[in-house]
C-alpha positions as CSV (number, residue, x, y, z in Angstrom):
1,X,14.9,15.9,24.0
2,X,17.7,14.2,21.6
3,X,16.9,12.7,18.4
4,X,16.6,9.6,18.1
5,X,18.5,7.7,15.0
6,X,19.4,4.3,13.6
7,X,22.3,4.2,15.8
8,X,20.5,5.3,19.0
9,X,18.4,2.1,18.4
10,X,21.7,-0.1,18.1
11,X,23.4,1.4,21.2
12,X,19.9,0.5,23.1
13,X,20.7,-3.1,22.4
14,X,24.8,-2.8,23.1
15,X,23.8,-1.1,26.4
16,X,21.0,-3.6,27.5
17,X,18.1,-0.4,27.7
18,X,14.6,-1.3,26.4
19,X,13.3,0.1,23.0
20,X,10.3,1.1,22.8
21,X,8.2,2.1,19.8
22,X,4.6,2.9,19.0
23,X,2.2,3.5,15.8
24,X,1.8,6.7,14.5
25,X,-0.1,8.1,11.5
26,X,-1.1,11.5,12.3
27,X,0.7,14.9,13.3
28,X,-1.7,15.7,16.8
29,X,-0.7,11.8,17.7
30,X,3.0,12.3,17.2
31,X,3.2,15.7,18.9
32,X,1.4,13.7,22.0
33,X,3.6,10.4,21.5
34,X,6.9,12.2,21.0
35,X,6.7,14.5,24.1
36,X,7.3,11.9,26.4
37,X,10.6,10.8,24.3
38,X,9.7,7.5,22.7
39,X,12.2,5.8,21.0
40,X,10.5,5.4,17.5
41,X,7.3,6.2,16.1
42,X,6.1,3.7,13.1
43,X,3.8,4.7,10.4
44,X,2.6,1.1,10.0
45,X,0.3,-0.2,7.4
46,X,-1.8,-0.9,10.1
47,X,-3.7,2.6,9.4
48,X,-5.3,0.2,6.5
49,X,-7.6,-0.7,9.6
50,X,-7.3,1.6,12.0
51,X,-7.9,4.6,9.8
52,X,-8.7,3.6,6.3
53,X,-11.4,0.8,7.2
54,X,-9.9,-1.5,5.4
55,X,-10.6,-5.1,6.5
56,X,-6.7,-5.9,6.3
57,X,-3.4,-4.1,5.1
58,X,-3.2,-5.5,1.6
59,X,-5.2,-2.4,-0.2
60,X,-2.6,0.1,1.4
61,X,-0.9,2.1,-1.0
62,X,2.8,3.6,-1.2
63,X,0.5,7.1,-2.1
64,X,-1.1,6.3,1.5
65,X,1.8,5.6,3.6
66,X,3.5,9.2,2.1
67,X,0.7,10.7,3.3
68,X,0.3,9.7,6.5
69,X,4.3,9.5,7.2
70,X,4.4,13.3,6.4
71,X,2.0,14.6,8.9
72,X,3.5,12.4,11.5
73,X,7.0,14.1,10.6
74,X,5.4,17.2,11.0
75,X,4.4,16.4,14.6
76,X,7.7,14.4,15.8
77,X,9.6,15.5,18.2
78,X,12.7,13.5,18.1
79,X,11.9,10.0,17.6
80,X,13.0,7.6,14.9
81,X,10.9,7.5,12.4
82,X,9.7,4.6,10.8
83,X,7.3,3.5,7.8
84,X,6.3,0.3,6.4
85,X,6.5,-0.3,2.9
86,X,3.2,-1.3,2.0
87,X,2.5,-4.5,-0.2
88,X,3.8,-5.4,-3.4
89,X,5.4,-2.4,-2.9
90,X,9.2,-4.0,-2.9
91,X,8.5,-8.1,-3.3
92,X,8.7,-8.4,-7.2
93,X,11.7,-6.3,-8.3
94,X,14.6,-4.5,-7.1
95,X,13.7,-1.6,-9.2
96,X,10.3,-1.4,-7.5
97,X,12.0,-1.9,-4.1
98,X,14.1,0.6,-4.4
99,X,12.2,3.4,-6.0
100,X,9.6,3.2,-3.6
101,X,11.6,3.2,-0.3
102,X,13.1,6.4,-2.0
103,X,9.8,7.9,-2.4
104,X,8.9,7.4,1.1
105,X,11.9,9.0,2.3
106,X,12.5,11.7,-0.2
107,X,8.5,12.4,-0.2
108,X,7.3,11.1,3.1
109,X,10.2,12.1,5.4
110,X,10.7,8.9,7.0
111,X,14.0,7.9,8.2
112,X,13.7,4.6,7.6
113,X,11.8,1.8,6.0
114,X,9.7,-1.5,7.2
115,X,9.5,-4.8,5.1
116,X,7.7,-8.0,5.9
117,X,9.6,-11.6,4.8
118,X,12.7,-13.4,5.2
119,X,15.5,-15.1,3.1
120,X,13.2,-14.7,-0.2
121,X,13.2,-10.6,0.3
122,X,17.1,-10.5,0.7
123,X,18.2,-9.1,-2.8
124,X,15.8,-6.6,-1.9
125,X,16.4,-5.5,1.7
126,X,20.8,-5.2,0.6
127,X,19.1,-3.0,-2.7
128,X,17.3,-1.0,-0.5
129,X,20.3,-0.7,2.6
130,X,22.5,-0.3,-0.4
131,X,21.1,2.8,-1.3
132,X,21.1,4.1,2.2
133,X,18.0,3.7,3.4
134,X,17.9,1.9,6.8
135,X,15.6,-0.9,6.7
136,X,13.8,-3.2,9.4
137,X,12.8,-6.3,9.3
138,X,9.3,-8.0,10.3
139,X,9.1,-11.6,10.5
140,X,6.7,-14.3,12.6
141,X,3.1,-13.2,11.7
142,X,3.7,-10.7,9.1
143,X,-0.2,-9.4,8.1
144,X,0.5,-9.1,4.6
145,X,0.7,-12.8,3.8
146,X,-2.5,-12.7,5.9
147,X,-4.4,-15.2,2.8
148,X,-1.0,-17.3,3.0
149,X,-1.7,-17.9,7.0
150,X,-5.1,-18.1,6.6
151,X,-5.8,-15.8,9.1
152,X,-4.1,-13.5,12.0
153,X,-2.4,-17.4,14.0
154,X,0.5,-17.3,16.4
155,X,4.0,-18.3,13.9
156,X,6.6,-20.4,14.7
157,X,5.2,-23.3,17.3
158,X,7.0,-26.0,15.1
159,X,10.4,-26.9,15.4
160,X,10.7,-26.3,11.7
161,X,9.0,-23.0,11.7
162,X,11.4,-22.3,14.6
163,X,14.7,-22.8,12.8
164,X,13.2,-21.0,9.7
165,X,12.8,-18.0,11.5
166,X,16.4,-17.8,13.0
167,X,18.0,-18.5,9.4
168,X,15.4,-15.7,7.9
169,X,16.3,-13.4,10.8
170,X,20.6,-14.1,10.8
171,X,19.9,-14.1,6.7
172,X,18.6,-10.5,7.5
173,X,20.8,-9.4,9.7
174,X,23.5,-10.1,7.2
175,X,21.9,-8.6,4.4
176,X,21.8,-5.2,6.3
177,X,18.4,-4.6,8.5
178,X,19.4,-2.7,11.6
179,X,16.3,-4.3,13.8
180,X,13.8,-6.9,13.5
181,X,10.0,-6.9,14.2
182,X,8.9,-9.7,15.8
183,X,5.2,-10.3,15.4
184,X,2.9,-13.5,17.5
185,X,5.9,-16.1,18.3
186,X,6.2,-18.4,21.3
187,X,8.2,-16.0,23.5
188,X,11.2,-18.4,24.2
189,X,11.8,-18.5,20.1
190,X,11.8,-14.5,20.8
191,X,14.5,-15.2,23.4
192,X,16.4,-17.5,20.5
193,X,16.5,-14.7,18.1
194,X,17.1,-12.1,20.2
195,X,20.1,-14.0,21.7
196,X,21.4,-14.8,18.1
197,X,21.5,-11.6,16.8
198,X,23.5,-8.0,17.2
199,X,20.5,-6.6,16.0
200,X,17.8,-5.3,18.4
201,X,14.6,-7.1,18.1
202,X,11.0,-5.1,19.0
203,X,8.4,-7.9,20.3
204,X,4.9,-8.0,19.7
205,X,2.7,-10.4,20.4
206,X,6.2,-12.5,21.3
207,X,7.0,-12.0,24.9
208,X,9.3,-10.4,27.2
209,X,13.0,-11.3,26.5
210,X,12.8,-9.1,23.4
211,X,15.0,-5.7,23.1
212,X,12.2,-3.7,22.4
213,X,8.3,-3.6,22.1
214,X,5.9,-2.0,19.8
215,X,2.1,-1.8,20.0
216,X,-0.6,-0.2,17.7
217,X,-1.7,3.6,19.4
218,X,-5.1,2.8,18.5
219,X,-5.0,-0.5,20.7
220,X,-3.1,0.4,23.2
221,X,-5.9,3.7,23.6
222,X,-8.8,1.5,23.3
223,X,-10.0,3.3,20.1
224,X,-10.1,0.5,17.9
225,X,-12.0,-2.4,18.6
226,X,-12.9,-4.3,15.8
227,X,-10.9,-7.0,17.6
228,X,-8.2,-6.9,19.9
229,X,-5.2,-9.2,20.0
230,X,-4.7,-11.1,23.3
231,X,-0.8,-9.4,23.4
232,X,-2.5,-5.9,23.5
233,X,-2.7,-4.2,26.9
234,X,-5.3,-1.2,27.2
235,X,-3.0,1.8,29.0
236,X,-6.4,3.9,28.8
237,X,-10.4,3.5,27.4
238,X,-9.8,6.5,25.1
239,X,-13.1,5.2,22.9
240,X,-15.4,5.3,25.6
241,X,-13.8,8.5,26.6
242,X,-14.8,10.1,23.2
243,X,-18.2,8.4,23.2
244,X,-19.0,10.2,26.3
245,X,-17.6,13.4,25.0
246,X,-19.9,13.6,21.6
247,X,-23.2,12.5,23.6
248,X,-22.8,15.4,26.0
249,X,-22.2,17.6,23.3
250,X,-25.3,16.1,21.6
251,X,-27.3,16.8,24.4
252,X,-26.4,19.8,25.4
253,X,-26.5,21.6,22.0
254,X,-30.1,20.0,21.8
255,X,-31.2,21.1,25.3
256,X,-29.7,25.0,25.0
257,X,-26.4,24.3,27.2
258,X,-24.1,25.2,24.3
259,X,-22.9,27.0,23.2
260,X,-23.1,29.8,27.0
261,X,-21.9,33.4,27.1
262,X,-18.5,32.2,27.8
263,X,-18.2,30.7,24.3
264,X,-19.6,33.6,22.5
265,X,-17.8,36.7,21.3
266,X,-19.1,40.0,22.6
């Protein structure tokens, strides 16, 4: 299985083959994910709901994402891999945005970084590219300006929130991301920016004509369901799986059943 690396991504787009990428914050998970040679795994600050509880991303810390980035490292197989840089982790300085992408890679392992916002993040995306860490970019409905949407709403419907995406997405582009995240948009303004740019885009939640897609493991398993977004699709019901897997346990350690002879050392 070849590793997978900044440029593999690139040549995906030059060549016109599909990216695909999925959420990752464990090393079991990765070892399962990366066997069947995905393109990228992303340590997302998703795992804020998914594994933490949290009722959105913002409480996420840089300390969390380390955490979880380096036992996903240790089960990756080849992939890209990918971490978000968590909020007000690179938004009010430079300084801040660089130091902490460092930490993620020289601590966490990751082999490149995640950052939500356009045209008003630029001096800190070229900071961070600058000092060789490959970034990506994440625009549309970016969840940590969740209390700014007021709420989890589809982006760009407008004309104006169109054209605001493009510039912040060729502003980007120019100031060094080598792909863009493209979260709940209209899927033709997906189709725009993904036309526009030399940069792969990864939908989700923003249709088909993207270069790439990425979903949330914990979705796309049916394991979390909190709520589910209407761009997930369910590829297995791995929650009802489990539920079904402690009661028998429960019951059979209650009635005798377990553990048999055949689980017990002679």
């Amino acid at each position: 299985m070849n590793k997978k690396t900044v440029l593999t991504i690139l040549e995906k787009k030059h060549i016109g083959e599909k990216i695909t990428m999925l959420t990752c914050y464990d090393y079991v998970t990765a070892k399962l994910i990366s066997s069947q040679d995905i393109d990228a795994l992303l340590v997302g600050d998703t795992l804020g709901n998914v594994k933490l509880g949290y009722e959105n991303t913002l409480s996420v810390t840089v300390d969390n994402m380390i955490y979880h980035t380096k036992s996903v490292k240790r089960g990756n197989a080849g992939a890209l891999l990918i971490t978000d840089m968590p909020f007000m982790s690179y938004e009010i300085t430079v300084e801040d945005a660089v130091r902490n992408a460092a930490r993620i890679v020289k601590e966490g392992g990751a082999e490149a970084v995640k950052v939500e916002g356009g045209i008003e993040i630029l001096d800190k995306v070229k900071a961070i590219s600058d000092a060789k860490v490959p970034v990506v970019g994440h625009l549309g409905l970016t969840p940590q300006a969740i209390n700014k949407f007021g709420g989890f709403k589809v982006q760009g419907r407008t004309e104006e929130a169109g054209e605001k995406l493009i510039a912040d997405a060729e502003a980007l582009e120019k100031a060094g991301i080598f792909a863009v995240v493209l979260e709940a948009i209209p899927g033709q303004l997906a189709k725009e920016v993904t036309e526009r740019l030399k940069i792969p885009t990864i939908g989700i939640g923003s249709g088909r004509y993207c270069d790439g897609q990425v979903l949330v493991i914990d979705d796309m398993l049916g394991m979390f369901t909190d709520f589910t977004p209407k761009f997930v699709k369910k590829y297995a019901d791995v929650g009802n799986t489990i539920k079904t897997a402690v009661k028998n346990y429960i019951d059979e350690v209650k009635e005798g059943q377990f553990p048999r002879e055949e689980n017990t050392y002679k």
